[in-house]
LOLUM-510355 format. One line per 2 residues: their letters; for each residue x negated, y, z negated of C-alpha. Coordinates in steps of 0.25 Angstrom, whole numbers, plus 5000, padded with zeros to 4 digits. Each point is the difference from the previous one (the first is absolute). Layout:
N
A) X/Y/Z; ...;
//
This chain:
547
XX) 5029/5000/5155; 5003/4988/4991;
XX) 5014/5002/4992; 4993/5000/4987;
XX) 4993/5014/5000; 5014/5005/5006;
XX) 5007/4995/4988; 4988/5005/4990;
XX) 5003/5013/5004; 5015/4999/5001;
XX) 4999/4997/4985; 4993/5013/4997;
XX) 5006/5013/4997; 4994/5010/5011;
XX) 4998/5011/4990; 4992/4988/4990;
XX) 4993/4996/5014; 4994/5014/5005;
XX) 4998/5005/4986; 4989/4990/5001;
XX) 4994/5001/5013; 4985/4997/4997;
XX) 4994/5009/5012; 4992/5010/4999;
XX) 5009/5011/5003; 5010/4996/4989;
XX) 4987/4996/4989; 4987/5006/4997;
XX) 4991/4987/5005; 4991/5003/4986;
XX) 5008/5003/4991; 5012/4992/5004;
XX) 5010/5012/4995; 5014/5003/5010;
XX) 4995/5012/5007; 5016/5004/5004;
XX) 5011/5004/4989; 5014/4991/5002;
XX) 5007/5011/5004; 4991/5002/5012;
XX) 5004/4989/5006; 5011/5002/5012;
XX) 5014/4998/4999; 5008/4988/5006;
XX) 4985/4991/4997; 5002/4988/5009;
XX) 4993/4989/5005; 4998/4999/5016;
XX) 4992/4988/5004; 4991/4989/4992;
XX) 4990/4993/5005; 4992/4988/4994;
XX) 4984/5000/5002; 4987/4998/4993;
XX) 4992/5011/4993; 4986/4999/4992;
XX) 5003/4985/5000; 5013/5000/4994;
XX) 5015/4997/5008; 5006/5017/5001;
XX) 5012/5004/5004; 5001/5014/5004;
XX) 5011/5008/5001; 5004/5013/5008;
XX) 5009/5008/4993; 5011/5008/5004;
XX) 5002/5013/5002; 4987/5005/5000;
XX) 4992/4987/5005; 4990/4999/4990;
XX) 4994/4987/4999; 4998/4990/4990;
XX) 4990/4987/4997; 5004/4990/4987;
XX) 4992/4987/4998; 5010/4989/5000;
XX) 4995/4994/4986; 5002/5015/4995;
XX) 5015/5001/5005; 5002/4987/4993;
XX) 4994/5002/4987; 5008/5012/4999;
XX) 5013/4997/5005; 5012/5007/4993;
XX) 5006/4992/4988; 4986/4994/4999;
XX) 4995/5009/4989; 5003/4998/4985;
XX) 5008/5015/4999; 4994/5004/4989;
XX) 4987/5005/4990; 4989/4992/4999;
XX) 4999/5005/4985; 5013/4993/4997;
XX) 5002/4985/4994; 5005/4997/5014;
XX) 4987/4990/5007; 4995/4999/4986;
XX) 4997/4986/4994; 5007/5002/4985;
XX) 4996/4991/4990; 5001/4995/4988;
XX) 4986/4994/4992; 5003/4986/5004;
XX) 5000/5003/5013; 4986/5007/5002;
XX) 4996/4985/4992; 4985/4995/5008;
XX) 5001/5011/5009; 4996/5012/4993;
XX) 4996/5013/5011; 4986/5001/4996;
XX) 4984/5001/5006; 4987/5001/4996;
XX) 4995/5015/5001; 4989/4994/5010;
XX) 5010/4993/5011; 5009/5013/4997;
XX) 4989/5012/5003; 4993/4990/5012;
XX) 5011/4994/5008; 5011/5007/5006;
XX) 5010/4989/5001; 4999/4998/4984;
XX) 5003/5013/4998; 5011/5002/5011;
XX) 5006/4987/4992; 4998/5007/4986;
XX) 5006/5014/5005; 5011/4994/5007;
XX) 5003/4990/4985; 5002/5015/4992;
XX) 5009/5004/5011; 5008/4987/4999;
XX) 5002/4995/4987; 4994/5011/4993;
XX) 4984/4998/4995; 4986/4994/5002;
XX) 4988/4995/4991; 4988/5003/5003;
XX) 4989/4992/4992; 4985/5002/4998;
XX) 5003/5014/5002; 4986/5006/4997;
XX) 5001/5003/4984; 4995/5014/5000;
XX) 5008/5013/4996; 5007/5008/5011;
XX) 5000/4986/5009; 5014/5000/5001;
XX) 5000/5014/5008; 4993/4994/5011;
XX) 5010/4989/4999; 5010/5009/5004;
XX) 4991/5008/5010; 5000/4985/5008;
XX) 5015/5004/5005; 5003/5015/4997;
XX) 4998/5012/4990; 5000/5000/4986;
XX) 5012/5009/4995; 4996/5008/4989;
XX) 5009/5006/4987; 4998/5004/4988;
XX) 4993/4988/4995; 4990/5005/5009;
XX) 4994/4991/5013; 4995/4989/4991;
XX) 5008/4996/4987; 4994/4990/4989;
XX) 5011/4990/4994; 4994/4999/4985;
XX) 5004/5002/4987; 4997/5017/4997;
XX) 5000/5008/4988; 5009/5009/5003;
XX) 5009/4993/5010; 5010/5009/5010;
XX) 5007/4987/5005; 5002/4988/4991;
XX) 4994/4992/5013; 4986/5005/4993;
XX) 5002/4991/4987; 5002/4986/4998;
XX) 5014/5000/4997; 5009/4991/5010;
XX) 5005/5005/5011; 5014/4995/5006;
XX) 5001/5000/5017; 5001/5014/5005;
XX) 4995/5007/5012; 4990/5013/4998;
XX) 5001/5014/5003; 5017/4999/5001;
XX) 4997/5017/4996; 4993/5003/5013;
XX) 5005/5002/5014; 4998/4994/5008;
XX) 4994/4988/4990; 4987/4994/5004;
XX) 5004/4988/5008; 4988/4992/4997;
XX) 4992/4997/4987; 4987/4992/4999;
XX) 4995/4995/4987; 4986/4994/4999;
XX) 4994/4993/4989; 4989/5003/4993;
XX) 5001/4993/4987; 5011/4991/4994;
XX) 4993/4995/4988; 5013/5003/4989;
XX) 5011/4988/4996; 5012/5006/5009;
XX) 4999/5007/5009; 5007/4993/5012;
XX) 5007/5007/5012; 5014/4997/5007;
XX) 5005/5002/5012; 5015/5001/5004;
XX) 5008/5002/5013; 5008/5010/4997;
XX) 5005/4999/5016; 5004/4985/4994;
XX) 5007/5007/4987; 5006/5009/5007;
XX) 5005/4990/5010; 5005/4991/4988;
XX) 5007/5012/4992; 5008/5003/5012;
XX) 5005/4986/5002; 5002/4997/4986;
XX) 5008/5015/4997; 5001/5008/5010;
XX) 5007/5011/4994; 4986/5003/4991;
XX) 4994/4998/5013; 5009/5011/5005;
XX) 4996/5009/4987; 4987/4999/5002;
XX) 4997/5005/5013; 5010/5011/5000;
XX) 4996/5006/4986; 4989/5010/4999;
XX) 4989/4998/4989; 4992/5009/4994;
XX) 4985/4996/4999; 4990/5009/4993;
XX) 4986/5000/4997; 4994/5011/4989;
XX) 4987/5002/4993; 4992/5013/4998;
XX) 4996/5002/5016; 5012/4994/5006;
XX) 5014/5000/5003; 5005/4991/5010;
XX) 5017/4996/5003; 5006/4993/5012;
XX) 5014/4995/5000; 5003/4988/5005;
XX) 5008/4987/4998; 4995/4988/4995;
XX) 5003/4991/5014; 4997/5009/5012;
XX) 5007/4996/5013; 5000/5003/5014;
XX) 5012/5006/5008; 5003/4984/5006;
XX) 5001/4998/4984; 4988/4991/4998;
XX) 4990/5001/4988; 4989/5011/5004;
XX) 4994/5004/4987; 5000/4996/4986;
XX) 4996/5011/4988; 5001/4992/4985;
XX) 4992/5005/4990; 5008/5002/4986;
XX) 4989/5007/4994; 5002/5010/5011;
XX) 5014/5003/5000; 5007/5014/4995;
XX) 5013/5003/4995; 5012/5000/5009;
XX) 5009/5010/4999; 5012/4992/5007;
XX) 5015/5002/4997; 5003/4987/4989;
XX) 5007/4988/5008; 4989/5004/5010;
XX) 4990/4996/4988; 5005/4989/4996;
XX) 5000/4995/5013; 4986/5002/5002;
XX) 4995/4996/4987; 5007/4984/5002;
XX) 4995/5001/5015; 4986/5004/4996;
XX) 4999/4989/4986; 5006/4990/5010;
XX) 4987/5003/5009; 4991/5001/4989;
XX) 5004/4986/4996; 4999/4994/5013;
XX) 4985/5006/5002; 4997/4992/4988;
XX) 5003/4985/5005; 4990/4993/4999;
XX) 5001/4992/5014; 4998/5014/5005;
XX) 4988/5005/4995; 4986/4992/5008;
XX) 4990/5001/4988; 4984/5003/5003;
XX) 4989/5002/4990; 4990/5007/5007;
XX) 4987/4997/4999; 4988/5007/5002;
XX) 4996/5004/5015; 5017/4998/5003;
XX) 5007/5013/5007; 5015/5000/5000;
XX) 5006/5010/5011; 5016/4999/5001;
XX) 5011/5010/5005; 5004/5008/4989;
XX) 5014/5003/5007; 5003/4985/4999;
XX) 4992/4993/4989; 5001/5003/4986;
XX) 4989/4996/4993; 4998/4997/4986;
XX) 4991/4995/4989; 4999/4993/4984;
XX) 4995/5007/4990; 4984/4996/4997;
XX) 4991/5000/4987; 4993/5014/4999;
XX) 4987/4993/4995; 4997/4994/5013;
XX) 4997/5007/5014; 5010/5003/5010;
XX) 4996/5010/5014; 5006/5002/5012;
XX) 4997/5011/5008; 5011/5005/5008;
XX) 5006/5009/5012; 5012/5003/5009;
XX) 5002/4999/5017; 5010/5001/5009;
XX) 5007/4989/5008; 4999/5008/5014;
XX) 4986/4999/4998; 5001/4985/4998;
XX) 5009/4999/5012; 4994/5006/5010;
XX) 4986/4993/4995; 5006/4987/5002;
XX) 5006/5008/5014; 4987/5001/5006;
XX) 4994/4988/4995; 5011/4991/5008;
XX) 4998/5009/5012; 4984/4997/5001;
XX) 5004/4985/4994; 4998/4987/5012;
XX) 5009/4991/5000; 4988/4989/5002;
XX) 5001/4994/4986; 5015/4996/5006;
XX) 4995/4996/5012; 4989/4991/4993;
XX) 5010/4994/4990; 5008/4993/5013;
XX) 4988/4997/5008; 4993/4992/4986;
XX) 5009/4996/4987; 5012/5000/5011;
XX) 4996/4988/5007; 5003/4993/4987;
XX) 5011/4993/4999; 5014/5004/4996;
XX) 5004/4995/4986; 5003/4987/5005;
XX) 5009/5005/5015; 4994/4995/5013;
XX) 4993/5013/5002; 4989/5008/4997;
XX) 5003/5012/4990; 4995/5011/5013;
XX) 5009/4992/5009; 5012/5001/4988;
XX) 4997/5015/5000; 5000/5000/5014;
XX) 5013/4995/5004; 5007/5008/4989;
XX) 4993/5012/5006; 5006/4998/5014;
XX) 5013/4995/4995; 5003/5012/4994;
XX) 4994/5008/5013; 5010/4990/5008;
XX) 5011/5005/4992; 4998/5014/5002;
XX) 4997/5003/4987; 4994/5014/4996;
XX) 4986/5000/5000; 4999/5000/4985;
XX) 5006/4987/4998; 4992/4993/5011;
XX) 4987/5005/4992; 5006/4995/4987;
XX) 5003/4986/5008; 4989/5001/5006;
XX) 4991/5000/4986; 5011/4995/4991;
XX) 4989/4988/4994; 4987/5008/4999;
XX) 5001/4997/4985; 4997/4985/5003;
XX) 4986/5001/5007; 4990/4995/4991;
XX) 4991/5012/4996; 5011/5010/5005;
XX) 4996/5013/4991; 4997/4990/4989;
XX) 5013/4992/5001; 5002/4987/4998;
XX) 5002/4989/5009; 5012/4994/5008;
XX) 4995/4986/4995; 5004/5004/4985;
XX) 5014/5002/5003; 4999/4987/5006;
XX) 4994/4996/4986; 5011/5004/4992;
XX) 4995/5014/4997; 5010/5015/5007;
XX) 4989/5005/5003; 5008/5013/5002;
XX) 4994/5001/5014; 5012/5009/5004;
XX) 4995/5010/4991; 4987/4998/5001;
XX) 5001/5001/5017; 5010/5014/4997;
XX) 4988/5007/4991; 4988/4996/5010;
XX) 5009/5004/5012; 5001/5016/4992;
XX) 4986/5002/5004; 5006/5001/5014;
XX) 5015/5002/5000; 5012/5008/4994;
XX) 5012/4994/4990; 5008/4996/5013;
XX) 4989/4990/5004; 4996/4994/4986;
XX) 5015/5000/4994; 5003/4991/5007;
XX) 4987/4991/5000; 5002/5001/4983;
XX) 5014/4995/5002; 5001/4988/5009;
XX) 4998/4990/4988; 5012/5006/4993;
XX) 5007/5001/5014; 4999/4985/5001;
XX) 5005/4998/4986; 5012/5010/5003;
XX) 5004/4992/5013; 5001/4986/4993;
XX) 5008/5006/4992; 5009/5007/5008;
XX) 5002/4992/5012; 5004/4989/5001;
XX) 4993/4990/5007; 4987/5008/5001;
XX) 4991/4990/4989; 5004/4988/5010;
XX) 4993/5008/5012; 4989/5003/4991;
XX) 4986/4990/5005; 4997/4991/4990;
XX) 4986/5008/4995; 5011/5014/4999;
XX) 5008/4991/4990; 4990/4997/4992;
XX) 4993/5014/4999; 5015/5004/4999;
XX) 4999/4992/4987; 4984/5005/4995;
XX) 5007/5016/5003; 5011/4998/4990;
XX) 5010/4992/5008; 5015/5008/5005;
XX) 5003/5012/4994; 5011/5002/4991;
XX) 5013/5008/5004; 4997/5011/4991;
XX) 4983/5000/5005; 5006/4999/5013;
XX) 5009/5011/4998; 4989/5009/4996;
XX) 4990/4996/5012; 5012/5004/5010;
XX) 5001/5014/4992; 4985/5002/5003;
XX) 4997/5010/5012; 4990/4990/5008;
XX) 5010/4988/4996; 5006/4999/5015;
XX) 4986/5003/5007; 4992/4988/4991;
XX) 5012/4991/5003; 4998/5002/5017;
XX) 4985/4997/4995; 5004/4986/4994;
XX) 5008/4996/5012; 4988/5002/5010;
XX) 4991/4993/4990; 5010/4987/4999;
XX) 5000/5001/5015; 4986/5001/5004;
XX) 4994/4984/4998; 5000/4996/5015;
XX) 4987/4992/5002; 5003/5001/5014;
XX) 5005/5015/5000; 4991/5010/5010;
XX) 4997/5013/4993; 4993/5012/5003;
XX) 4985/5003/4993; 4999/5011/4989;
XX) 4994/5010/5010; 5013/4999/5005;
XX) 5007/5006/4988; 4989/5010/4999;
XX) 5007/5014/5006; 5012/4996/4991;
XX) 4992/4999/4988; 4990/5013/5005;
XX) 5014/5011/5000; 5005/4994/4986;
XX) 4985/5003/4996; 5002/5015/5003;
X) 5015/5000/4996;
//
């Protein structure tokens, strides 16, 4: 039995391993549901003996337990990809594994699809699905301009969620107006529905018509706000998401309240939720200083909501649906002339519908277009280094493996420079940033890689550019090391950080995992260097698939 399946187990907490015995005593073989309840499990749970083979093509190692002598089979890849400590401890609702932004950032590289390469190819829409999980939104355009598309928008991914606005709701200037969203009046970021619980997690907003002067939508993080208040005042932080808020919705047929704070967080203290909506909120019936505290934490919110390098401006035209989290984003829009036409059609979804599209989606998904990307553009060459870009890739795939690094990393070393292949998901090419021009091909690789792969593969893809700026300008001695080429693309990328930009990567929770990253990509330039093929890395990259 070689050492290593010995020390996988060794690693393992006995109950954690048995809890997840995949045998068809302990698991319905349809449903995959635990057919045992924890405490059925004997007392004084040890293991006995572990053995190394291969089952359905995969390396197993099967272990006989103690005292009962039930029996055991893990893949290999599986107990690797799920090693203890390898998980991110936390809900994937939370601002943890989410790319928070400002409107610069998203500069060139906007989430968004024709309505056509969205309904016909599942890869487009894995990637679209997996954009409104990470940074919040998607933009579908050439949406058919007909009324009730934008519910079969939402029927791509889930279920419409229907209130008291009905299934299908129209976003136009009315008569009689039960919400000042039906007029033309401006409307400053907020969220929707804050009154209802639980609050619709997801809203779609199709255009129709957008005819009038005005009229133009904004979009802020309110993940990134958040983010920001707590850094800049963490005592209004603190108010606001210990403070309850009463928000309430009247009109003749309804009476809604829900009492929540403003910034929602989880029990590990990380932003969960968001509910802003002034026009929403009730009177508070707090003791004074308990007032006055909350009324400075919420105008200092309010303020910082407003910034203008905040909010990512869109006027949508015609044939555009918007869809964006509701928990996270606020959205917003400027006040338009009432003798021209505005019409968007409107409805809410949920997020568990979304993720669980996106789900099955990677679960049927080939890796083939990977596969193809090294077999073709990789045999180009590498931004000026004595190798190809697949043989780059390569080495720093099998670096990383060398170094006994969690399957994670070797996947995200592995495909750290997708973004440079020439046609990769309409990125642009290597040769560029050769040219003078950041391509921003981390970020572009990290969004392509989503289709596939969770937060802890693409993080630290989207952050090996800022890892390298972070080490030039914390240790001393690495820009010397540096190839000619990485000095100069080192310089195109913005150069070394500053202390305090270097200050806020180290803070960042994929900061140490990028910067592992960086050093295998530096490392890996050997012309001469024998590395495995991608089929190699195959099982790794299959467990991370179903992670």
């Amino acid at each position: 039995m070689p050492d290593r399946s010995g020390l996988l187990i060794g690693e393992m907490p006995v109950m954690w391993l048995r809890d997840n015995c995949p045998c068809g005593l302990c698991r319905d073989p349809r449903s995959g549901q635990k057919l045992f309840q924890i405490n059925s499990l004997p007392a004084g749970l040890r293991v006995e003996s572990v053995v190394e083979g291969i089952g359905g093509g995969q390396r197993s190692v099967e272990v006989v337990w103690g005292p009962d002598g039930h029996r055991s089979a893990y893949a290999v890849e599986w107990l690797e990809a799920n090693r203890p400590g390898g998980g991110d401890g936390g809900d994937r609702r939370s601002e943890h594994g989410k790319e928070l932004w400002r409107a610069a950032d998203l500069a060139g590289r906007l989430p968004e699809a024709r309505w056509e390469a969205y309904a016909g190819d599942p890869g487009v829409r894995a990637r679209m699905l997996e954009a409104v999980l990470r940074v919040g939104f998607m933009l579908l355009r050439g949406v058919p301009e007909r009324a009730g598309q934008v519910l079969a928008v939402a029927e791509t991914f889930g279920h419409v969620r229907e209130t008291n606005y009905g299934k299908l709701f129209d976003v136009r200037v009315e008569p009689d107006p039960n919400n000042l969203a039906f007029t033309s009046a401006r409307i400053t970021p907020h969220t929707d529905n804050p009154y209802r619980d639980p609050v619709p997690t997801l809203q779609l907003l199709h255009c129709l018509v957008n005819d009038a002067e005005g009229g133009e939508s904004g979009l802020v993080d309110g993940f990134a706000a958040a983010a920001e208040l707590r850094k800049e005042d963490p005592a209004a932080f603190d108010v606001l998401t210990r403070t309850p808020v009463p928000f309430v919705f009247r009109d003749a047929g309804t009476e809604l309240r829900a009492d929540r704070p403003l910034i929602d967080t989880d029990p590990l203290g990380r932003v969960r939720e968001v509910r802003f909506n002034n026009r929403s909120i009730g009177t508070l019936r707090l003791p004074a200083a308990e007032l006055e505290a909350f009324y400075a934490a919420y105008r200092a919110f309010a303020e910082l909501l407003l910034r203008p390098e905040l909010q990512l401006d869109l006027r949508l035209a015609p044939g555009d649906c918007l869809l964006f989290d509701n928990t996270r984003l606020l959205h917003a829009r400027t006040a338009f002339a009432q003798d021209g036409a505005r019409h968007l059609q409107g409805c809410y979804a949920d997020l568990d519908g979304l993720a669980s599209s996106l789900a099955v989606l990677r679960r049927a998904d080939s890796l083939e277009p990977l596969a193809e990307l090294f077999a073709g553009a990789g045999a180009a060459e590498y931004l000026g280094e004595s190798v190809t870009m697949a043989e780059h890739m390569l080495q720093a795939g099998a670096r990383a493996e060398a170094a006994g690094a969690p399957p994670h990393l070797v996947a995200a070393a592995l495909l750290h420079d997708v973004g440079h292949f020439e046609g990769a998901d309409g990125g642009v090419s290597g040769q560029d940033l050769m040219a003078g021009t950041d391509n921003r091909h981390s970020h572009t690789g990290a969004d392509l890689l989503g289709r596939w792969f969770g937060p802890r593969v693409t993080e630290p893809v989207r952050l090996h550019v800022a890892a390298k700026r972070y080490l030039c300008a914390v240790e001393p001695g690495y820009h010397d090391r540096l190839s000619e080429a990485s000095r100069y693309t080192l310089r195109v990328q913005g150069g070394a950080m500053t202390g305090a930009q270097a200050a806020e990567f180290a803070a960042l929770p994929g900061a140490a995992d990028a910067v592992a990253v960086r050093r295998w990509d530096e490392e890996a330039k050997e012309p001469a260097a024998v590395t495995p093929p991608f089929e190699h890395f195959l099982p790794l990259l299959a467990a991370l698939l179903r992670g």
